[in-house]
MDTraj code that builds the backbone (N, CA, C; nanometers):
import mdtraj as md
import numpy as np

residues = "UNK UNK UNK UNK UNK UNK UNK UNK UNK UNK UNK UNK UNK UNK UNK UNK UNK UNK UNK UNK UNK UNK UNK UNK UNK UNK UNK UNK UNK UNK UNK UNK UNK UNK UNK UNK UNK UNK UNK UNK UNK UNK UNK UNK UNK UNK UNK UNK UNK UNK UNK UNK UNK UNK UNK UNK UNK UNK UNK UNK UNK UNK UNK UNK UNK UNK UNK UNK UNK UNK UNK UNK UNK".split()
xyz = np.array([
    [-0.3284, -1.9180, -0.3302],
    [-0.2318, -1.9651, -0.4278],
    [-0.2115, -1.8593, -0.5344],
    [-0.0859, -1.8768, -0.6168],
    [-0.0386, -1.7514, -0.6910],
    [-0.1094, -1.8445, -0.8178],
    [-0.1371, -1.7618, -0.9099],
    [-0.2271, -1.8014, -1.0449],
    [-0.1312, -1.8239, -1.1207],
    [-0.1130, -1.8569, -1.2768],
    [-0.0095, -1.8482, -1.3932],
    [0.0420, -1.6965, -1.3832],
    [-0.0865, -1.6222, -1.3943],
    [-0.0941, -1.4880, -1.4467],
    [0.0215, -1.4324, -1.3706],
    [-0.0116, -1.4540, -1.2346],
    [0.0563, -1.3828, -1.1332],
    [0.2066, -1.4318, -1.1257],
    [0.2426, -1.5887, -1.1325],
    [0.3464, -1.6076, -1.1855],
    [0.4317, -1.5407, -1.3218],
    [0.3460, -1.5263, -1.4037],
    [0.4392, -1.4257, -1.5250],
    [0.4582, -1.3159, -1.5334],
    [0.4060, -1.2188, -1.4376],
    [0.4111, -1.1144, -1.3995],
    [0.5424, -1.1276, -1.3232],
    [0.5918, -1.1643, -1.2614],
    [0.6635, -1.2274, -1.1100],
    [0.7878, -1.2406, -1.2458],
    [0.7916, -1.3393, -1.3214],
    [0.9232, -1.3697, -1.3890],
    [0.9018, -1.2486, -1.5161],
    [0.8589, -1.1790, -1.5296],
    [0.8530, -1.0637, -1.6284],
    [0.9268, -0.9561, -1.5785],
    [0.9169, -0.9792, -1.4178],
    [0.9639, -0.8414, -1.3232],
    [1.0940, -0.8633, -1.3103],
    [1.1478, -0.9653, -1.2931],
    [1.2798, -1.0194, -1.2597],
    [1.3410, -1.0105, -1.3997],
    [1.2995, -1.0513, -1.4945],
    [1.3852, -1.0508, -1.6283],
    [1.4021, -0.9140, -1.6495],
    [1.3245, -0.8418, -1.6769],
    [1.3081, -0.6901, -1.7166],
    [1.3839, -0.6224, -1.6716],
    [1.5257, -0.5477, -1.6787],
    [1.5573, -0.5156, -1.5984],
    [1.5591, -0.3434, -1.5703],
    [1.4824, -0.2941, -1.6280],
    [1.4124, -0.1150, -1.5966],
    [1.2962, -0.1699, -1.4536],
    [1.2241, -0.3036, -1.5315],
    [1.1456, -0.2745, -1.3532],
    [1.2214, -0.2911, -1.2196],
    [1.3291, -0.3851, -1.2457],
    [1.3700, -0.4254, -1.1133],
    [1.4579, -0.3300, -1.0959],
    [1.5285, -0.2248, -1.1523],
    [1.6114, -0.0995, -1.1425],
    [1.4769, -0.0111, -1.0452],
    [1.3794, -0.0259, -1.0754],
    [1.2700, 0.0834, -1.0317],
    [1.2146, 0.0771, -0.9285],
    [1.2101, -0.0834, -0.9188],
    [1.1941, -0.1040, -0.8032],
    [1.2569, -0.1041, -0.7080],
    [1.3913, -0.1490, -0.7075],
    [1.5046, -0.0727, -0.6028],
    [1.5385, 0.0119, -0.5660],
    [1.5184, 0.0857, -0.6804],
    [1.5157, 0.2599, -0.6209],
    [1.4399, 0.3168, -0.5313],
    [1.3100, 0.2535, -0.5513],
    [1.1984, 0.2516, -0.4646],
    [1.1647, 0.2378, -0.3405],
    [1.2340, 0.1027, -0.3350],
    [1.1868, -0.0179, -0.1792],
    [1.3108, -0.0164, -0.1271],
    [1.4476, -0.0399, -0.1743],
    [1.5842, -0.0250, -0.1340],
    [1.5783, 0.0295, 0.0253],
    [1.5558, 0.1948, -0.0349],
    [1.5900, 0.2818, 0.1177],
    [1.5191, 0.2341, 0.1875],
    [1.3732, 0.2229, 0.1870],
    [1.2627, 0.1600, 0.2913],
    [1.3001, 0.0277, 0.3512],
    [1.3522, -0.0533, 0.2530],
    [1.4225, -0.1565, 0.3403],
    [1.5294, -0.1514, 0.4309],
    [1.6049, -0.1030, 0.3930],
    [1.7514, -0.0874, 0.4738],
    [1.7068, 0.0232, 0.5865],
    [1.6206, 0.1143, 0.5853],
    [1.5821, 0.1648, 0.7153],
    [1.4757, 0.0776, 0.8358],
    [1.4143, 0.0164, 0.7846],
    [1.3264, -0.0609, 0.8821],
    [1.4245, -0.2082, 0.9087],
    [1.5368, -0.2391, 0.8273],
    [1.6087, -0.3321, 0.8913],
    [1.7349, -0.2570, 0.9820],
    [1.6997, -0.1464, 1.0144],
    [1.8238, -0.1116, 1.0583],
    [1.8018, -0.1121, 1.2420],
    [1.6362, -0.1595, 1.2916],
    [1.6133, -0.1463, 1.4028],
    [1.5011, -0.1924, 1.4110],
    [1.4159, -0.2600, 1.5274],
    [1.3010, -0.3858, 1.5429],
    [1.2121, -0.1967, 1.5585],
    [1.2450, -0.0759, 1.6060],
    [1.1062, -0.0064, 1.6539],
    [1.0985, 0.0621, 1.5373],
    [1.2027, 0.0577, 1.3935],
    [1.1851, 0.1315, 1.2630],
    [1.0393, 0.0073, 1.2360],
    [1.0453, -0.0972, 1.2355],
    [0.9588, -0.2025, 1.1981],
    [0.8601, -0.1503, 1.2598],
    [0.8287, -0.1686, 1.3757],
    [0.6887, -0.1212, 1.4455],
    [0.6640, -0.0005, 1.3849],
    [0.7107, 0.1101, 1.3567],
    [0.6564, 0.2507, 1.3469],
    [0.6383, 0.2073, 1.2087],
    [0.6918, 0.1180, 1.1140],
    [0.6302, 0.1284, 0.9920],
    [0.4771, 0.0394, 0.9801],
    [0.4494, -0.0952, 1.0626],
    [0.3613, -0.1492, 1.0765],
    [0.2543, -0.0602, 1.1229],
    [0.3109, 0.0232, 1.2350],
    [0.2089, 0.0852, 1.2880],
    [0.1271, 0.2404, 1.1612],
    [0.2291, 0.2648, 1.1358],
    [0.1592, 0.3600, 1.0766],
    [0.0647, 0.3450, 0.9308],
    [0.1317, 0.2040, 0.9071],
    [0.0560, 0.1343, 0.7703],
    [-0.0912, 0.1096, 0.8520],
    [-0.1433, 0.0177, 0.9744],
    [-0.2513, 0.0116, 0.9874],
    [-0.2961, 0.1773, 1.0650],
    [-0.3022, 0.2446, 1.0681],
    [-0.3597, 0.3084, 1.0789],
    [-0.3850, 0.4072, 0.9409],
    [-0.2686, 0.4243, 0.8548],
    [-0.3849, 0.4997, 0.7503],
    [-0.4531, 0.3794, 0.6765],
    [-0.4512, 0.2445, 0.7274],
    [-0.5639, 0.1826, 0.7095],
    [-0.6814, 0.1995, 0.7209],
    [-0.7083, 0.2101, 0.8466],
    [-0.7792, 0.2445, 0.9169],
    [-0.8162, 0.3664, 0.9052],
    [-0.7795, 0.4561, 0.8646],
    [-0.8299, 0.6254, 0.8382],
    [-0.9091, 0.6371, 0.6827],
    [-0.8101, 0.5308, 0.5987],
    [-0.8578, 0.4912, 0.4239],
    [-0.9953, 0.4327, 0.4607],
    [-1.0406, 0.3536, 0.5560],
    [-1.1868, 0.2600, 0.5484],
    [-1.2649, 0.3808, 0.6273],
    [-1.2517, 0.4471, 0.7352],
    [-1.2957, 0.5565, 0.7892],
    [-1.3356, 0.6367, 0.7025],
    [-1.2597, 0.6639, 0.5411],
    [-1.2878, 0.7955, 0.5456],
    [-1.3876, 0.7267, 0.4148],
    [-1.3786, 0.6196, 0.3672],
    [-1.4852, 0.5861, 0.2784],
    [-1.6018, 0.5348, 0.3158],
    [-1.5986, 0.4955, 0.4325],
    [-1.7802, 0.4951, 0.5435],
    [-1.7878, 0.5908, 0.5779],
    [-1.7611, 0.6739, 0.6063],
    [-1.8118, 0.8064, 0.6202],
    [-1.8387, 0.9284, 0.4619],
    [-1.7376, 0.9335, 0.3752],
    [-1.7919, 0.9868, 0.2784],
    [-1.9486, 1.0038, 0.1940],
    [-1.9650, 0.9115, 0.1951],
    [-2.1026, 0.9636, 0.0865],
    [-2.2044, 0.9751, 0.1922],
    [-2.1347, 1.0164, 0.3704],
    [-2.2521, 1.0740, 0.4479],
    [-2.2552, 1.2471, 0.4805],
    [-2.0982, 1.2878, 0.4123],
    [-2.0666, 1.4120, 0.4116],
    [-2.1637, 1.4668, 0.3147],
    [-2.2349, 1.5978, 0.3072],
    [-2.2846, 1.6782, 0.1724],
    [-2.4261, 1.7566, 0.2138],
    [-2.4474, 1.7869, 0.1528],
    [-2.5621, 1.8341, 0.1607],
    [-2.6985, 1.7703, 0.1502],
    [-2.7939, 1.6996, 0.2147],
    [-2.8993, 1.5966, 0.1968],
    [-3.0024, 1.6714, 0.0805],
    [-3.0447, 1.6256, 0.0174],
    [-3.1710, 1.6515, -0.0794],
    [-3.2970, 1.6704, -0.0375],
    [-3.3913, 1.7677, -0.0371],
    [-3.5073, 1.7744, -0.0519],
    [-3.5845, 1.6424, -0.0189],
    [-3.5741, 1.5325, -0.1140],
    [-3.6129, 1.3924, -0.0936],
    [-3.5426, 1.3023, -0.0406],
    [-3.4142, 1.3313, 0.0396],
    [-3.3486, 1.2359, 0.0851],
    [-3.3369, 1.2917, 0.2704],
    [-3.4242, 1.2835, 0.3345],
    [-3.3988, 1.3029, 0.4712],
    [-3.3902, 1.1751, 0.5391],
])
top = md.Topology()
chain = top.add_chain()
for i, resn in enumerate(residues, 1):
    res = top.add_residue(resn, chain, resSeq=i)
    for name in ("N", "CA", "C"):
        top.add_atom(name, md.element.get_by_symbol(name[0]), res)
traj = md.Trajectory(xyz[None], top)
């Protein structure tokens, strides 16, 4: 469920109108290209889960990258 908070955020965005200018500028093109064809959709789904998947990869693996310590074998 959406909170108050998250509700006034939501009608703050819509009234305001520099955010919702900013945000169109933004999301606009991205929309109108992935509605312009069902495999623009897939290649955007697809490529969202995978740098998913590369973002959780690369933070389980990070703090195993480095140099080990003297006391840490």
């Amino acid at each position: 469920m959406i909170s108050l908070l998250m509700w006034r955020e939501i009608i703050k965005m819509e009234t305001d109108p520099t955010l919702g200018k900013l945000s169109n500028s933004i999301f606009y093109p991205l929309k109108t290209s992935i509605e312009a064809s069902n495999n623009n959709w897939n290649i955007t789904l697809g490529s969202s889960f995978l740098l998913l998947l590369l973002g959780i990869l690369l933070i389980y693996t990070s703090p195993k990258i480095g140099n080990s310590g003297e006391r840490t074998n």
